[in-house]
N, C-alpha and C positions, 0 to 999 in steps of 0.2 A: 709264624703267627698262629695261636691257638683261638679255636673260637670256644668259648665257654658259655655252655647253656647253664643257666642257673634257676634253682624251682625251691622253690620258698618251703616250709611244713605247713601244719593245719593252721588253715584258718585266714592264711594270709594268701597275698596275689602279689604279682612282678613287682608292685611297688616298694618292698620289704628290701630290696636290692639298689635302692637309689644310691645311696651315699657308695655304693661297692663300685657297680657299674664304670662310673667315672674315670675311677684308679685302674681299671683294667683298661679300657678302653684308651686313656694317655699312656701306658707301657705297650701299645699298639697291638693290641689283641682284640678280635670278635668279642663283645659280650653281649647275652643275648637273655632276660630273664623272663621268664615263662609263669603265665599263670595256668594255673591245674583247673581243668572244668568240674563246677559245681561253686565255686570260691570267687570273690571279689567282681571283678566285671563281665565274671561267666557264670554268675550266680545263677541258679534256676536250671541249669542244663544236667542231665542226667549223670549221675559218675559214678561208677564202680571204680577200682583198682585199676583193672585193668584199659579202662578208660585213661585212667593218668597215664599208665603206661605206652598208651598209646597217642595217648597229647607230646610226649617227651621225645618220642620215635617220630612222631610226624613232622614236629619243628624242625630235627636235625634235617627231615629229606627236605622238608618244601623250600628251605634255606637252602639246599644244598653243601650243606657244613662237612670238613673233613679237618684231623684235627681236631676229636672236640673234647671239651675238660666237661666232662656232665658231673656238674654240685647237687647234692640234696641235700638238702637241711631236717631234720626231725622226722617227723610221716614220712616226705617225698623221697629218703634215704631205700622208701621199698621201690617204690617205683621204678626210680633211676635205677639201682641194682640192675632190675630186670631190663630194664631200657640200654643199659650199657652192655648186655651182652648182642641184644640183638639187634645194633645198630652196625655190627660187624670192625670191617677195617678203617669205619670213619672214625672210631674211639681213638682218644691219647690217653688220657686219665678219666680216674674218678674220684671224685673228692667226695667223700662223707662227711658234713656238718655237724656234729655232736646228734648224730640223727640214729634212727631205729635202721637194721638194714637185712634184707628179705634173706627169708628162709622157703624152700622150695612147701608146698601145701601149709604153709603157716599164715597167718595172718597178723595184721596190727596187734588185733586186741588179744592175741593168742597169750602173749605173756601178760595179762590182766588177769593173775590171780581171783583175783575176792567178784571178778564180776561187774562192778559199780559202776564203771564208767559203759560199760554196753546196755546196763539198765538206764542209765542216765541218756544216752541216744536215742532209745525206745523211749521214753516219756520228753523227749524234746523232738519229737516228729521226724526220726530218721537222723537227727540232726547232732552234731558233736557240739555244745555252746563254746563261744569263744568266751574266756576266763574274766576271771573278776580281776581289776586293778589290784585285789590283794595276793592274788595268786602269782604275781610280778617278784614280792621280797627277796631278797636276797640276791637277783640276779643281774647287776650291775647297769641296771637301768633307771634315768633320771624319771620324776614324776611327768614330765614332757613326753618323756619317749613311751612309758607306757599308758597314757592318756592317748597317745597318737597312735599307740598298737589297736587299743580298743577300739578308738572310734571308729577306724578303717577297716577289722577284720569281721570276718563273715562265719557266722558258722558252716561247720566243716561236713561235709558229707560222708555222710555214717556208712554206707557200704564200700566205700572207700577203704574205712578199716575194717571191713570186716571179712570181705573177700582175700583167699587166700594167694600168695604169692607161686608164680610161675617161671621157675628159672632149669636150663638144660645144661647147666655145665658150676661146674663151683665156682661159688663167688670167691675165693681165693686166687683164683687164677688172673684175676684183672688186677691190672696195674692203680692201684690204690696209696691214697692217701686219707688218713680217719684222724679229722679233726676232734679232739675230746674237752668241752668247755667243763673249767675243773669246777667253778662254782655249781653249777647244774649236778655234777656228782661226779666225785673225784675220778671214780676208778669206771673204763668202761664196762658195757655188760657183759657177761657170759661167753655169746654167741662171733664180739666184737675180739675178745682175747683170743679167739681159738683163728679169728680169722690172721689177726697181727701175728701169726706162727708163721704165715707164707711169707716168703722173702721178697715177693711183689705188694705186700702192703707196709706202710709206714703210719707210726702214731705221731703226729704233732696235736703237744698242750697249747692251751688258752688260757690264762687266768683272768675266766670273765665267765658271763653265764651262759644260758642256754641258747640268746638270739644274738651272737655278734656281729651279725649284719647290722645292727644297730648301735650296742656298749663300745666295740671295738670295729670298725666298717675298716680302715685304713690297715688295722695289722690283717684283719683278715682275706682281702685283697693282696696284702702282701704272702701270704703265706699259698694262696690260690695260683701266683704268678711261678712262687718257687716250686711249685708240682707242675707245673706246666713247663718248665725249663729242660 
């Protein structure tokens, strides 16, 4: 049996994971989804980075989890990184969700060229805003589903991206799996091509968008069981 901690990206909290949870849980496996401090019903509490990275590590111990499949989806793809190495012999897998995934003294917004988006956190008080309803198109999600994104997500905690990532060993070396959702953009990044070189990580497509925990919840639980196998 696997237990699978699962961590949502910016903006969102454990609840981003309901329709997934279920299907893991009837193929008789732990699932466990985690909200990131600063977000949803841990709004207001301090978070850096490494904060998260430390909400990810804490659940595994206080759980006592062995076995564990650690998902991140978007942002939380840095976190986990760093979480999956120093969680030691409890790790099985790591599944990367169409997510960003840490570089040792890099940060989030490091590859934010032009700037805007870290101007835009400074003028919204620290704060990353959660997106307009039109910021949704194209990515395989009903008018229901992202009405019910907005109404529930929180803005995201701006040092969170901005702090930079802390890792002691190559992220190639962990037993991965890198989900790539092709509507969000066909080809992965850079950073993710050089890591799919290691013979311990795997690329499985999606043809859906950027938040399949919601467009596609059933294949993506299924593809989560088959890294876990």
């Amino acid at each position: 049996m696997a237990e699978f901690v699962l961590v949502s990206g910016a903006w969102l909290g454990s609840w981003a994971w309901d329709e997934v949870v279920p299907e893991l849980r009837t193929a008789g496996h732990g699932a466990h989804p985690l909200t990131l401090s600063g977000v949803a019903e841990k709004r207001g509490a301090p978070a850096g980075q490494q904060t998260h990275v430390a909400d990810i590590v804490g659940e595994v111990e206080r759980l006592d989890l062995r076995d564990v499949v650690l998902v991140g989806h978007s942002y939380s793809g840095i976190p986990v990184g760093q979480a999956a190495e120093r969680i030691g012999d409890r790790l099985a897998h790591v599944v990367f969700v169409d997510s960003n995934v840490p570089t040792d003294g890099e940060s989030f917004v490091s590859g934010w060229a032009d700037g805007r988006e870290t101007a835009e956190i400074a003028e919204n008080g620290g704060f990353w805003a959660v997106p307009l309803a039109a910021d949704f198109a194209g990515q395989d999600l009903t008018d229901e589903q992202i009405a019910h994104f907005v109404d529930r997500a929180t803005p995201h905690p701006g040092a969170s991206l901005i702090e930079p990532a802390q890792l002691s060993r190559p992220l190639g070396e962990l037993p991965t799996t890198y989900i790539k959702c092709l509507l969000d953009w066909p080809q992965p990044s850079d950073d993710v091509v050089e890591l799919l070189k290691s013979e311990r990580w795997r690329l499985v497509e999606m043809d859906t968008g950027h938040w399949p925990m919601f467009s596609q919840p059933q294949e993506l639980a299924r593809i989560l069981l088959e890294a876990a196998a």
